[in-house]
N, C-alpha and C positions, 0 to 999 in steps of 0.2 A: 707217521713216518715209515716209508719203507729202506730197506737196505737190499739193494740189488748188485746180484753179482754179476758180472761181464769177466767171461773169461777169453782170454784172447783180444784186449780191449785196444791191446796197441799194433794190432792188424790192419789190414785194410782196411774189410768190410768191419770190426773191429769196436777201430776207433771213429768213424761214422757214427756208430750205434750208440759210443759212450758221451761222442760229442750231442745228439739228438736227445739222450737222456737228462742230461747234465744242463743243459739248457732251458730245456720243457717242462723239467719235475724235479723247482727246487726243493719242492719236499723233501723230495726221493735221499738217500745216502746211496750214490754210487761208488762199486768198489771196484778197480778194474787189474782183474791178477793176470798176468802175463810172463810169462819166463823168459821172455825178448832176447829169444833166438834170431835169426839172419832176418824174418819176415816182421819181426814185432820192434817198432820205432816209436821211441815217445815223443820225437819232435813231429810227430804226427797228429799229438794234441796238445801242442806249444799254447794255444789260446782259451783252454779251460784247466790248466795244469794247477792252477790256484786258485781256482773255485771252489766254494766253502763245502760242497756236497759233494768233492770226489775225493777220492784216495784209491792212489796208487798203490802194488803189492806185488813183488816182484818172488815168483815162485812156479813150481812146476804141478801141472796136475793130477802128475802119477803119483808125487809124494802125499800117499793118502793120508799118514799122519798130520800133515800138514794142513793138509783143509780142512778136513777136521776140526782142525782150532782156526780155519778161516770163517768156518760155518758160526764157530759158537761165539768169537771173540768182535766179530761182526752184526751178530742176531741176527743172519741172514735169511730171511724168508720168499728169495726171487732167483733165481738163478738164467742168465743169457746167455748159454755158453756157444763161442765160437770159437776158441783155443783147436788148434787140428793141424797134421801138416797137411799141405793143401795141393802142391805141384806135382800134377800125373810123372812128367819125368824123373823126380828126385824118387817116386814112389821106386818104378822099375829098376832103381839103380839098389835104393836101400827101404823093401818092403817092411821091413823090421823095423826099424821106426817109424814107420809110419802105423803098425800094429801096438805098439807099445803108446804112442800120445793118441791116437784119434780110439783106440777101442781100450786098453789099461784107464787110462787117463780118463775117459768117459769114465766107464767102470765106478774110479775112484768118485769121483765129484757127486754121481749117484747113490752109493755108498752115505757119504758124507752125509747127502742128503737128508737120505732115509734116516739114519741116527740121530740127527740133529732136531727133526720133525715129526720124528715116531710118537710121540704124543698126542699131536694134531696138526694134520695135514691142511687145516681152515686156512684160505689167503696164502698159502704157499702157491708157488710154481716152478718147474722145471723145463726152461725151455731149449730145447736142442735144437740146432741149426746145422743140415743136411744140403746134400744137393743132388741135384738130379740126376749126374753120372750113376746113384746106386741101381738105377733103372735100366742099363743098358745105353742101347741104340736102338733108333729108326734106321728103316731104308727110306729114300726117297723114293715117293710115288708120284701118281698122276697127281699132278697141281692142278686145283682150281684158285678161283679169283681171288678166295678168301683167305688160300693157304697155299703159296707158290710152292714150297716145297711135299707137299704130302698133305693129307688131310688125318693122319694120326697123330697123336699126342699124349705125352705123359701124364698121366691123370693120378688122384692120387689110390686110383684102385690098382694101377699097374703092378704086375709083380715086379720085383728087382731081378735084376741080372745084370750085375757088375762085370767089368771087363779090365781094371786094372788093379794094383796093389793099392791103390787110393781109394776110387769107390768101393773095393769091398774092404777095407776097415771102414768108412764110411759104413756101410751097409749093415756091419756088426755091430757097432757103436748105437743105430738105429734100433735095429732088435733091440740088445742092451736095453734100453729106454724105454720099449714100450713093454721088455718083460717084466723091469721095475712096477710100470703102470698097475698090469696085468698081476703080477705077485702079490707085489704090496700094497697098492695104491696110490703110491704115490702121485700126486695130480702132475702128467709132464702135457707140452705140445711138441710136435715134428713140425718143420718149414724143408723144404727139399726146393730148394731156388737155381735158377737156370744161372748162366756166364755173367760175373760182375763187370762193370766197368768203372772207372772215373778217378779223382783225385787221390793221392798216398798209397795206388798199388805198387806194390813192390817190383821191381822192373825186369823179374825175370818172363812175367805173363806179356800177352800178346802184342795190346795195344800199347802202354808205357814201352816196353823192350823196344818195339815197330818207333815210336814217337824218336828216343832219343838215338837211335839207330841213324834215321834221317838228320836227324840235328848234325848230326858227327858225319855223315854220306859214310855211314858203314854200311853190310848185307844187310839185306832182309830174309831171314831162314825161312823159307814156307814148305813145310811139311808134305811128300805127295805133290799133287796141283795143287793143292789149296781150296778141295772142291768139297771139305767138309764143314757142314751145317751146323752154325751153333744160336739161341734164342739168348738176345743179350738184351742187360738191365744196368740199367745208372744205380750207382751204389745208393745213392741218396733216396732213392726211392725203393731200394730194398730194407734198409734202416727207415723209412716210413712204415711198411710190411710187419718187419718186427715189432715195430711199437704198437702197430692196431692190430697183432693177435696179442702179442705179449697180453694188452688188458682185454682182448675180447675176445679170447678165441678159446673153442671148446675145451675144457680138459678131457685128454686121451685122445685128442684128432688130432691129425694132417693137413696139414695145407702147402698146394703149390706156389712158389711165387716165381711170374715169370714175365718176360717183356710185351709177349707178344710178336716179336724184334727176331725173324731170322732172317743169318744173314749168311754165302757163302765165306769163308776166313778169306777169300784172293778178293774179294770185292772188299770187303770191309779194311783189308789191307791198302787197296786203291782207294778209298773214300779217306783214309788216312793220311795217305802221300798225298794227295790233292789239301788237304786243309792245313799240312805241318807248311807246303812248299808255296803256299799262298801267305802264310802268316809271319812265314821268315823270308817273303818276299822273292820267292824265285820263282822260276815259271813252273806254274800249276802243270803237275803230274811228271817235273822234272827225275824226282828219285824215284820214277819205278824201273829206272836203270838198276838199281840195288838191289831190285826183287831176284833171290839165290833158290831154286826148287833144292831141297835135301832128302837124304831117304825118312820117311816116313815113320810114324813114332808105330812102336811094337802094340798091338790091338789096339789102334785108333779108330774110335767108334765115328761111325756115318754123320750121323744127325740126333739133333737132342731138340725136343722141341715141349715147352711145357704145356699146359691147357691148368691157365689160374683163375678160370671162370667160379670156381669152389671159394675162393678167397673174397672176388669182384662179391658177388650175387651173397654172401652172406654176411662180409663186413663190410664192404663198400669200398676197397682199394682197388685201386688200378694206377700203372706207372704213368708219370707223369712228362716224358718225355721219350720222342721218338728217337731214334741212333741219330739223324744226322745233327740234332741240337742238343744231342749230349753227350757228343764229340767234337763237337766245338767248342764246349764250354771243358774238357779234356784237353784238348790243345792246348787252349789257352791257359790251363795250371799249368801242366808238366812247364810249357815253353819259363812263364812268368814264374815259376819257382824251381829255376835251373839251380839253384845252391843245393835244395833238398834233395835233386836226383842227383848231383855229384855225390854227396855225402851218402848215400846211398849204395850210388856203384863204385862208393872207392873206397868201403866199410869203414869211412872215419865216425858214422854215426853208431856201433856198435862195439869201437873203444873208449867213445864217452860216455857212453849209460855201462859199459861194462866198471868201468872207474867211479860210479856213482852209484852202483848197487852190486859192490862186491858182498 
């Protein structure tokens, strides 16, 4: 039996992971702690919520006391941690929490860790979940065939060079981790994964925000022209990612995960309005009347593009779906689970779990 931690389990990318686990490894005892803040929804995993091998834990992960006895009273010997605030704009407005949960909050759980496992470190793991903003930006270069926008890539030799209050606590949070490694020993892995997409994101991000935007014929904000580059991945197949390093992947290594999948944000935005305006039955490319250019987010990086050939060539993963058939099968959630993104955008899902886990 193992007992693995998920933190941040009622997230996006998340609850994917918890669902994936939870499923696949009845052995396993998943625990999924979460402070379900604005981005953390339990009706996000309404369909394994009473599954014999999960339990819920509703708590924060700067309270280092706290995990501490989540560590011991659990025997937890796995840790998935994805708990982070995660939205470049809320960083630039309030960088200080973003420093306090994504680097304190690391901190902590590592901490924990080490106390809990100072013993022996046998069959433990610490797996932290990164992205690839800690890396900077690309420029766009000459394209070739294989690589329309540029032929460089984030590898996982790249130095970091963060450009907002998000990647660099990201970035610290990272150090963090592998200084743990490096000091103590503790066995951890790094994943640094490119732009999520798919079903339960929270709707302030691109795609969800863009979907139900058109649903309602509201604006669509595009940043600049909308000519920056980002390498997108269906969530579900990052929560694959996780699960085949979580059991096979080196301790103390890096790994990128990434789509392969760039794309410019004004195209992907047009690939959007074409499938929302086709499936609610209006003429196809009717809403890019909506499309509103706004000023430009403060250091918005170029292009992000990963190279997850390090992940492919030594576990054998690779995404399993292109942008256009894993944005159709996006449509087709958000559209068919219009209850859960009202509840969403009208915060009535965050004064029922508040009233249920006072």
């Amino acid at each position: 039996m193992k007992n693995i931690l998920i933190t941040g389990g009622a997230g996006f990318i998340g609850s994917h992971v918890v669902r994936l686990f939870v499923n696949n490894y009845p052995d396993y005892n998943i625990i999924n702690l979460d402070k379900l803040t604005y981005a953390g929804n339990l009706a996000n995993l309404k369909d394994i919520e009473n599954m014999p091998n999960y339990k819920f834990i509703k708590s924060d992960i700067c309270d280092f006391d706290t995990m501490l006895n989540v560590f011991k009273e659990n025997n937890i010997d796995g840790v998935i941690h994805l708990a982070a605030e995660s939205h470049v704009d809320r960083s630039i407005k309030d960088p200080f929490t973003f420093a306090q949960t994504n680097v304190l909050g690391t901190l902590s759980l590592l901490q924990a860790a080490k106390e809990c496992w100072k013993d022996s470190f046998d069959n433990k793991l610490f797996y932290h979940i990164s992205t690839d903003e800690v890396y900077g930006a690309l420029e766009l270069t000459k394209p070739d065939g294989n690589a329309p926008f540029g032929d460089d890539f984030f590898t996982e030799a790249t130095s970091y060079n963060p450009h907002s209050p998000y990647s660099a606590s990201k970035a610290s949070s990272d150090h963090f981790v592998r200084a743990f490694h490096d000091t103590y020993g503790l066995p951890i892995v790094i994943t640094n994964c490119s732009n999520n997409y798919g079903p339960y994101q929270f709707p302030e991000k691109l795609i969800p925000l863009f979907i139900n935007n058109i649903r309602h014929n509201k604006p669509l904000p595009v940043y600049g022209k909308g000519e920056n580059v980002r390498d997108w991945l269906y969530v579900v197949d990052h929560a694959r990612a996780i699960d085949t390093i979580f059991h096979n992947g080196k301790i103390g290594d890096t790994y990128n995960i990434g789509g392969f999948n760039e794309w410019k944000n004004i195209d992907i935005i047009k690939v959007i309005i074409k499938t929302v305006d086709r499936l609610l039955g209006r003429k196809e490319g009717e809403s890019e009347k909506l499309i509103t250019y706004v000023t430009d987010r403060a250091g918005h990086d170029l292009r992000y593009a990963i190279d997850s050939s390090k992940l492919k060539n030594e576990l054998g993963w690779e995404p399993s779906l292109q942008f256009e058939e894993g944005i159709e099968k996006t449509v087709r959630w958000y559209l068919d689970n219009q209850e859960w993104m009202d509840n969403v955008t009208s915060g009535d899902y965050e004064k029922y779990y508040a009233n249920m886990y006072k």
